[in-house]
C-alpha positions as CSV (number, residue, x, y, z in Angstrom):
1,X,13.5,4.0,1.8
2,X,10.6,6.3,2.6
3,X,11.1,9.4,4.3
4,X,8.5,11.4,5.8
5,X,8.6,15.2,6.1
6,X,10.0,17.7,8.6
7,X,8.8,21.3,9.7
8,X,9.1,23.7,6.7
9,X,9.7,20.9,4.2
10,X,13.0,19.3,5.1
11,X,12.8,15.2,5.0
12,X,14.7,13.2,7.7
13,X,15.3,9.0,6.9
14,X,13.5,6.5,8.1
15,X,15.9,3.0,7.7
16,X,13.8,0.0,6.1
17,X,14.1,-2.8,8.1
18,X,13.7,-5.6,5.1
19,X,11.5,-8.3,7.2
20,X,10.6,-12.1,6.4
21,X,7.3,-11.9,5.6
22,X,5.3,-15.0,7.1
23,X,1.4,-15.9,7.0
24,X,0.3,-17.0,10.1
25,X,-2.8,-19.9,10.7
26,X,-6.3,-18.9,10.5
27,X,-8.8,-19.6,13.2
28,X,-11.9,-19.6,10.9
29,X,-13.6,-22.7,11.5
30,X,-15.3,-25.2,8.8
31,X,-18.1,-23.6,7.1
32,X,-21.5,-25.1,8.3
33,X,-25.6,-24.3,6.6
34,X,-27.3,-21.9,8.8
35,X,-30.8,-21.9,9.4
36,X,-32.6,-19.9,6.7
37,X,-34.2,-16.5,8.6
38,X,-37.0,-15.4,5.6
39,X,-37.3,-11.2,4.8
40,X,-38.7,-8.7,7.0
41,X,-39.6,-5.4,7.0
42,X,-42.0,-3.2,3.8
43,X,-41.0,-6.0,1.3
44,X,-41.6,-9.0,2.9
45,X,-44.9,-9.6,1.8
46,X,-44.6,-9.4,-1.6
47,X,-44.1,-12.9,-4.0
48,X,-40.1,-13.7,-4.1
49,X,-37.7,-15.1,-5.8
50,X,-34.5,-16.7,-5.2
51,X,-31.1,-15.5,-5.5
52,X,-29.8,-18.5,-3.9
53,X,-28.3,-21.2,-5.4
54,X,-30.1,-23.3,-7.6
55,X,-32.3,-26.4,-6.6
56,X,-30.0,-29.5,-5.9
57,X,-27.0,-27.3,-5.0
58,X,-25.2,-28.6,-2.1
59,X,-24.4,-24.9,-0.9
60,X,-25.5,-23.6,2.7
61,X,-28.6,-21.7,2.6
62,X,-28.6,-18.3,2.7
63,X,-30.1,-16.1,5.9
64,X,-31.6,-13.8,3.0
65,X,-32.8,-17.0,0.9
66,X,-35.2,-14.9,-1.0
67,X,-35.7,-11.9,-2.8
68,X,-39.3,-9.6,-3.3
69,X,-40.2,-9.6,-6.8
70,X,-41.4,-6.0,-6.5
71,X,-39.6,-3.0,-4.5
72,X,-41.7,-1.2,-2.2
73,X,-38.9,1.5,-1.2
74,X,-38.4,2.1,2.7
75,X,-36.0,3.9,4.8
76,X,-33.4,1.7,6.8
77,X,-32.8,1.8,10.3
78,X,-28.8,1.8,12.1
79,X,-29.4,-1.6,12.8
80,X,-29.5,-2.3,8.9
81,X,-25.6,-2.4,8.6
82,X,-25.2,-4.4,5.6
83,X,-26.0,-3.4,1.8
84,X,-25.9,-5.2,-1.1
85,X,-27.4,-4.5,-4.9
86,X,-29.0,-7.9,-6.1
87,X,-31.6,-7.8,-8.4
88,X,-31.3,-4.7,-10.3
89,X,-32.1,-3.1,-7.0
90,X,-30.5,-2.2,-3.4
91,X,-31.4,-3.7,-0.3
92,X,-29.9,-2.9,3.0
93,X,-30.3,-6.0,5.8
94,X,-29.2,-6.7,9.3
95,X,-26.2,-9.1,9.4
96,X,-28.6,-11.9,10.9
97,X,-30.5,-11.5,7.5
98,X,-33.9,-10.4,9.3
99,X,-35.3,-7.0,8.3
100,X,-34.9,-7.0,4.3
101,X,-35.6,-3.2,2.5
102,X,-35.6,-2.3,-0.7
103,X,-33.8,1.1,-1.5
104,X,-34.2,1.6,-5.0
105,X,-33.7,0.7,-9.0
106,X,-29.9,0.3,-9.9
107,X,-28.7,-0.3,-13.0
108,X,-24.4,-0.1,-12.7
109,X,-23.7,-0.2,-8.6
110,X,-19.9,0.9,-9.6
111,X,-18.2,1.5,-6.3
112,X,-21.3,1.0,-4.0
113,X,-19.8,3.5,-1.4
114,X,-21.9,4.7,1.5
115,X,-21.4,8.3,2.8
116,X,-20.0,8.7,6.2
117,X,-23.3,9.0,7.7
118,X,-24.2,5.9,6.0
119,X,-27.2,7.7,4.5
120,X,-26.2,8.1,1.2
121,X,-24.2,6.0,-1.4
122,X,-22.0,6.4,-4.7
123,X,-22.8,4.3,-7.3
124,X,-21.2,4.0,-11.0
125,X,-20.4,7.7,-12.8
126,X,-20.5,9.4,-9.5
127,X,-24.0,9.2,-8.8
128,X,-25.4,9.7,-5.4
129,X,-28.2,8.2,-4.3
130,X,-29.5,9.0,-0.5
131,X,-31.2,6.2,1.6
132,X,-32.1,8.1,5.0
133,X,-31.1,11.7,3.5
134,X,-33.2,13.3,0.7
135,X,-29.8,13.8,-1.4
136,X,-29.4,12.6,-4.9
137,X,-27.2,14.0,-7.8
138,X,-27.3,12.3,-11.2
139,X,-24.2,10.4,-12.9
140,X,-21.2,12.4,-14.9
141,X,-19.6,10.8,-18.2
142,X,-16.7,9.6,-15.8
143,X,-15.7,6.4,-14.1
144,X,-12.8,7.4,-11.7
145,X,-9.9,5.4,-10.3
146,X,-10.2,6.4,-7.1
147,X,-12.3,8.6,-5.0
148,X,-13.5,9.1,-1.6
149,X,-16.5,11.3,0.5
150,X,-16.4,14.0,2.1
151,X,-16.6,14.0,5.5
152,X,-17.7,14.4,8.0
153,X,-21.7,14.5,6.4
154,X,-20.8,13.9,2.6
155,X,-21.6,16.8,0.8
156,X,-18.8,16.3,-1.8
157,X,-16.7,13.1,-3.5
158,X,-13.0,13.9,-4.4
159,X,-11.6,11.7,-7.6
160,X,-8.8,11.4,-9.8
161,X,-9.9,11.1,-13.2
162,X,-9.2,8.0,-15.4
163,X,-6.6,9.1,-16.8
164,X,-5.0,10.3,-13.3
165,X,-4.0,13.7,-15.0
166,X,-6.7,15.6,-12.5
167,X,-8.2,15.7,-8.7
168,X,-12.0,16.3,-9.1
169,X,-14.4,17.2,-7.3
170,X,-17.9,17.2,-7.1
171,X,-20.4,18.9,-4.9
172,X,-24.0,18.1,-3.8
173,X,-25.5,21.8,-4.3
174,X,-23.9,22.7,-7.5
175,X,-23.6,21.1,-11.2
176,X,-20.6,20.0,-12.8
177,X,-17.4,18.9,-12.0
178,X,-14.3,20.9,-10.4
179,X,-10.7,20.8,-11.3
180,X,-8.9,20.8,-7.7
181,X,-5.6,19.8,-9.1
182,X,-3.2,20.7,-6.0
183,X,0.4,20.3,-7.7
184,X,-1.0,22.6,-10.9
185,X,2.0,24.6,-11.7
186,X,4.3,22.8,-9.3
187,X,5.1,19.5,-10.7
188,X,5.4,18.6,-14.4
189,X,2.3,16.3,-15.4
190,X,1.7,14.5,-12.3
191,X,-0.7,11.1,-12.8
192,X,-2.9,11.3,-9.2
193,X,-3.3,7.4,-8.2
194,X,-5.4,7.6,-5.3
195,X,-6.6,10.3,-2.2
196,X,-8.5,9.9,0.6
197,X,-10.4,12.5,2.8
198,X,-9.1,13.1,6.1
199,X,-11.8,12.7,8.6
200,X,-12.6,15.8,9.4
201,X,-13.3,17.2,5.9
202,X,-10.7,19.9,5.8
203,X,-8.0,18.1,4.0
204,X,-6.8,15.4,1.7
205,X,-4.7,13.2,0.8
206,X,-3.3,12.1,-2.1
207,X,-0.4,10.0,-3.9
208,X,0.9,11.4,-6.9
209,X,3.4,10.1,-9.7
210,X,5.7,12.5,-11.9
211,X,9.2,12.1,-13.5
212,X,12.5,12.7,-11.6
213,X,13.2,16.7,-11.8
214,X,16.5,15.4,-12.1
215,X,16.4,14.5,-15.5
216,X,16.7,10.4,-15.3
217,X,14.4,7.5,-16.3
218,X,12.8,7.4,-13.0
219,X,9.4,8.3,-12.0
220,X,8.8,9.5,-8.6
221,X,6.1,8.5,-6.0
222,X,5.1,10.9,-3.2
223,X,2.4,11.6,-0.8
224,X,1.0,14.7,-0.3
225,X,-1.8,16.7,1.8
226,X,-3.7,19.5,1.0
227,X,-6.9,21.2,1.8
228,X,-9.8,19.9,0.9
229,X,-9.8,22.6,-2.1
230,X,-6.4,21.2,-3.5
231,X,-4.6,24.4,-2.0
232,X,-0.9,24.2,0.1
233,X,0.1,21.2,-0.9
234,X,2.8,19.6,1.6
235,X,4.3,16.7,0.5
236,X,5.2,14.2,3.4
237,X,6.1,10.8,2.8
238,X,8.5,10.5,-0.6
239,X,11.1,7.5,-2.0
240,X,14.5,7.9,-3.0
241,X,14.7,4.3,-3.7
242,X,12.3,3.7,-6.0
243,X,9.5,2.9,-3.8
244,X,5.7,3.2,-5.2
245,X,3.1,4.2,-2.6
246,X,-0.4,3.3,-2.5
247,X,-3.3,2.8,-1.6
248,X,-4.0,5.3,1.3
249,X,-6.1,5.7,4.3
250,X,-7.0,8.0,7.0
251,X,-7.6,6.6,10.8
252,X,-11.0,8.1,12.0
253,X,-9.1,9.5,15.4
254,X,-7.8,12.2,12.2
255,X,-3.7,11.7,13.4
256,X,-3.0,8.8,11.7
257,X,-2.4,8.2,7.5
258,X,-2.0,4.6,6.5
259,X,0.2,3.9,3.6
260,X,1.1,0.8,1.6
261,X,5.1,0.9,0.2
262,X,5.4,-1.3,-2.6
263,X,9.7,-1.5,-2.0
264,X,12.6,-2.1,-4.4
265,X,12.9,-5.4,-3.3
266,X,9.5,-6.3,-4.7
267,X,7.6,-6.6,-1.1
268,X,4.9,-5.0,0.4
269,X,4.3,-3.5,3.4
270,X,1.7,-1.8,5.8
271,X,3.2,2.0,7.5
272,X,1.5,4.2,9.6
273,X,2.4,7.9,9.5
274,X,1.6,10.2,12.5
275,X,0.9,13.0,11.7
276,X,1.6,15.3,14.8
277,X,5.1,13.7,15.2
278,X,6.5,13.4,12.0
279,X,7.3,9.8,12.4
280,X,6.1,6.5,10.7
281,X,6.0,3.7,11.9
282,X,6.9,1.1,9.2
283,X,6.4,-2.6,8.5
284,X,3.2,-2.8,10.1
285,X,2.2,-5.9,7.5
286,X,4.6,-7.0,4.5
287,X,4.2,-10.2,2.0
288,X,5.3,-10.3,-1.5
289,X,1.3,-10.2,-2.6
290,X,0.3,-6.6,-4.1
291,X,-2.3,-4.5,-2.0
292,X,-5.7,-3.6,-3.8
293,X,-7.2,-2.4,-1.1
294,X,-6.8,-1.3,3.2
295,X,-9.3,-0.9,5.2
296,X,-8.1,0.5,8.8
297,X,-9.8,0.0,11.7
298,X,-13.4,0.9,12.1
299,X,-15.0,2.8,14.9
300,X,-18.5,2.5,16.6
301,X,-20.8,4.1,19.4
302,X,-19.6,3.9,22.8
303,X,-16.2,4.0,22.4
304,X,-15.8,0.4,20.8
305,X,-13.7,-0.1,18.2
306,X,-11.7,-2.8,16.6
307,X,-7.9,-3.2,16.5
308,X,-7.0,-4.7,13.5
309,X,-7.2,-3.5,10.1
310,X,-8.2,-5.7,6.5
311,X,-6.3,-6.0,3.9
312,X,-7.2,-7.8,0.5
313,X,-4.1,-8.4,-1.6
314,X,-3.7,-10.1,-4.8
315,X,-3.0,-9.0,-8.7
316,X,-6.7,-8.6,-9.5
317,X,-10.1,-9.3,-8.6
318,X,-9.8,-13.7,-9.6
319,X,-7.3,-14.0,-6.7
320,X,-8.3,-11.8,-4.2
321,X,-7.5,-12.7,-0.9
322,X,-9.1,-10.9,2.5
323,X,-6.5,-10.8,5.2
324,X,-6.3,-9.4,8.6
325,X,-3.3,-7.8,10.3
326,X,-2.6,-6.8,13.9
327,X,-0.2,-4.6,12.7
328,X,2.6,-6.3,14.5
329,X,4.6,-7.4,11.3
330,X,3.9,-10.6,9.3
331,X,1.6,-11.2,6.2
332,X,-1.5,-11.0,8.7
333,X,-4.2,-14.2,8.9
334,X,-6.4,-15.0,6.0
335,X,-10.1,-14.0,6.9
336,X,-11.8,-17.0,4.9
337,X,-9.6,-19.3,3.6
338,X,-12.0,-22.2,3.8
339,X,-13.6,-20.0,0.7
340,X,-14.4,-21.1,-2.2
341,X,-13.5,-18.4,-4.8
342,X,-11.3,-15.2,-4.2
343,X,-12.3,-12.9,-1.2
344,X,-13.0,-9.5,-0.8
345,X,-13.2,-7.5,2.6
346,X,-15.6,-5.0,2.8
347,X,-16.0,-4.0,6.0
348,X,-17.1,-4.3,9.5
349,X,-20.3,-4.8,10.8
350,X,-19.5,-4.5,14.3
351,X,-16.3,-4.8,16.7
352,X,-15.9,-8.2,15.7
353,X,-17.9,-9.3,12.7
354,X,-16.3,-8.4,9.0
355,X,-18.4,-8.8,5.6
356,X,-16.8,-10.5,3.1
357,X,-17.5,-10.7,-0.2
358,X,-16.6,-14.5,-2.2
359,X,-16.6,-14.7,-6.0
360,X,-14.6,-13.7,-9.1
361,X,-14.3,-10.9,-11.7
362,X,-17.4,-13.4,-13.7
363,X,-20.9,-13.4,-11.9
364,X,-22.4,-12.3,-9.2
365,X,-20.6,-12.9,-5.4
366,X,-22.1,-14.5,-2.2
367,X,-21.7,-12.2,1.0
368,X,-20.6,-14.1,4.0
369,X,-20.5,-12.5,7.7
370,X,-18.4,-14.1,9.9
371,X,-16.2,-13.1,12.8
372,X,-12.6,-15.1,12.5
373,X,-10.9,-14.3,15.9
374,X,-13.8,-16.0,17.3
375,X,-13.6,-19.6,19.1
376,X,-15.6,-21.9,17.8
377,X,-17.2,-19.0,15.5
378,X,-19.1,-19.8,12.4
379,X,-19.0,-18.3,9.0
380,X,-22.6,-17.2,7.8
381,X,-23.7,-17.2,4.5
382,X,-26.1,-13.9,4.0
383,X,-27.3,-13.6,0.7
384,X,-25.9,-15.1,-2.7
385,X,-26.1,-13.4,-6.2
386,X,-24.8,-10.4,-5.0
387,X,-23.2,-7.8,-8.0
388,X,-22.2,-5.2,-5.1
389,X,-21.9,-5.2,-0.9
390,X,-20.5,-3.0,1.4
391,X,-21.2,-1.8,5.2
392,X,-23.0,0.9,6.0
393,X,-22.3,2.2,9.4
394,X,-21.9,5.7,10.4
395,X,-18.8,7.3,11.5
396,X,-18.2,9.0,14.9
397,X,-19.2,12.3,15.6
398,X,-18.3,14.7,16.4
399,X,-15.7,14.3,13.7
400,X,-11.4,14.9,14.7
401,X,-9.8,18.2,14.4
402,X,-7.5,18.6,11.3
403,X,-4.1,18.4,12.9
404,X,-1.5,21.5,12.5
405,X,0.3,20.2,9.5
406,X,1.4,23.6,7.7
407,X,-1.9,22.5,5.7
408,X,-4.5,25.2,5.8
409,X,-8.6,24.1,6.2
410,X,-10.4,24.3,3.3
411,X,-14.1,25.5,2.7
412,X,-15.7,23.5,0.5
């Protein structure tokens, strides 16, 4: 059972409702070879090579069929939503494949994270590289488990550290790394597994692990917020029943703090805490499949937005699946299942179209755009040989206020 706070600390109980998980259909149609649209943009003229299949492959042909040997860096527009690393380099595309640009040398893309601007992005050791934004900081000797930008510009990345002993954080403008631990002095050795920014940069949150007070075998899963400097620490949504929480996310309208609650049972499923009323809303998704990843759902200009959130679920990255959910119940609808490797959501391009990633933990992936609510919709192969893709689109501004949660603002 997962309880989420009350005013001044107290808990109230939420009753689990132990539901049936069941997958529905997906309305992805049969994959079909798009035309090939060749580079545009400050690379295009320059000799290419292919990072498409090999010659005699019966694969569709990508929309980005070939590559520039060379990297003349340029600046992407908005309309370049898509990035991928391929190459030893980054390139940043539209998601009809036309207006190819080099970014600049990679060597490890590690998370391949864009800022919430979409200007800058975090690559492998916690370097920052800007495309749009003269911002760079160089790598740190650590590889974290978890970490997220700052919002609502990102001039900082919170972490925990491997060993989930510490939050971290580091800052644009000065050197080093900071120890933001919140629960320092209040809980006994707590292992952070994850945190998220809230969107308006004042807070965090963050689930922590520790062993029962109590003195049992147990160990204890909680979710907490602070401010964005690890101080008042309020914890809001705790088990009593064994439940382990994670991963998180924030909704971008700032009131809303997505959970996944891996229950006794051995299930899965999807909450949504709200965090003006003191309530969640529980059982949003739930399948017997562990969560890797949730991605909620994405905002754009003019007030469009989409209503469902992505999910990809499996034990590991060789049986990753990508799964939508309307957050009515239900193990949501597979986004690709006509794939033909494991897939990985990673984002969405617009209100309707989603990037998704297909390829195991060996070699490079292929990035596919395709929009599977659509009648009669066809999956689109962009660009193959990918080691990293994600969407880069900025968030709304102005960003949400932090809502009065007995958590105070923080300042850096």
């Amino acid at each position: 059972m997962t309880r989420p706070r009350t005013p001044h600390g107290a808990a109230g109980s939420l009753a689990l409702l132990f539901l049936c998980a069941a997958c529905t259909g997906s309305s992805v149609p049969p994959v079909t070879s798009p035309s090939s649209v060749l580079p545009s943009g400050p690379s295009a003229a320059t000799p290419s090579v292919s990072p498409s299949p090999p010659p005699g492959s019966t694969g569709p042909t990508a929309l980005v069929a070939a590559l520039p040997v060379g990297c003349d860096p340029g600046t992407p527009d908005v309309s370049q939503t898509i990035a991928f690393v391929a190459g030893g380099r980054a390139w940043t595309v539209r998601p009809e494949g036309t207006g190819l640009t080099c970014l600049f040398d990679v060597a490890d893309p590690g998370p391949f994270v864009w800022g919430p601007q979409a200007d800058r992005v975090l690559l492998a050791g916690l370097e920052i590289r800007g495309a749009g934004a003269d911002v760079s900081r160089g790598p740190e000797p650590v590889e974290p488990t978890s970490s997220s930008w700052g919002r609502p510009t990102g001039k900082a990345v919170v972490f925990a550290d491997p060993e989930g002993g510490k939050l971290e954080k580091i800052l644009l403008d000065r050197a080093g790394i900071e120890n933001i631990s919140p629960l320092r002095g209040a809980i006994d050795h707590p292992t952070y597994r994850t945190v998220a920014y809230h969107p308006s940069g004042l807070a965090i949150g963050f689930v922590a692990e520790h062993r029962d007070p109590a003195g049992t075998d147990s160990t204890l899963s909680e979710i907490y917020l602070s401010s964005n400097t690890g101080a008042d620490p309020e914890l809001v949504v705790f088990s009593e029943m064994g439940t382990q929480f994670g991963p998180i996310a924030f909704g971008l309208g700032g009131n809303e703090l997505y959970y996944v609650a891996h229950l006794a049972n051995g299930t899965y499923m999807l909450a949504d805490y709200i965090l003006t009323a003191n309530r969640a809303d529980e059982h949003l998704w739930e399948a017997e499949a562990p969560v890797l990843d949730f991605l909620p759902p994405a905002a754009f200009g003019e007030g469009a937005s989409t209503d469902h959130g992505l999910l990809n679920v499996g034990t590991g990255c060789d049986d990753t699946q990508a799964v939508a959910t309307d957050f009515h119940g239900g193990a949501g609808t597979p986004l690709f299942p006509e794939a033909s490797g494991p897939t990985t959501a990673l984002g969405w391009v617009d209100p309707s179209r989603i990037l998704v990633g297909v390829g195991g933990c060996e070699g490079p992936m292929d990035l596919w755009v395709l929009d599977p609510f659509a009648v009669g919709g066809v999956p689109h192969l962009l660009a193959s040989g990918a080691d990293a893709g994600a969407v880069r689109v900025a968030e709304p501004s102005p960003p949400p206020e932090l809502p009065s949660i007995g958590v105070n603002a923080g300042v850096g």
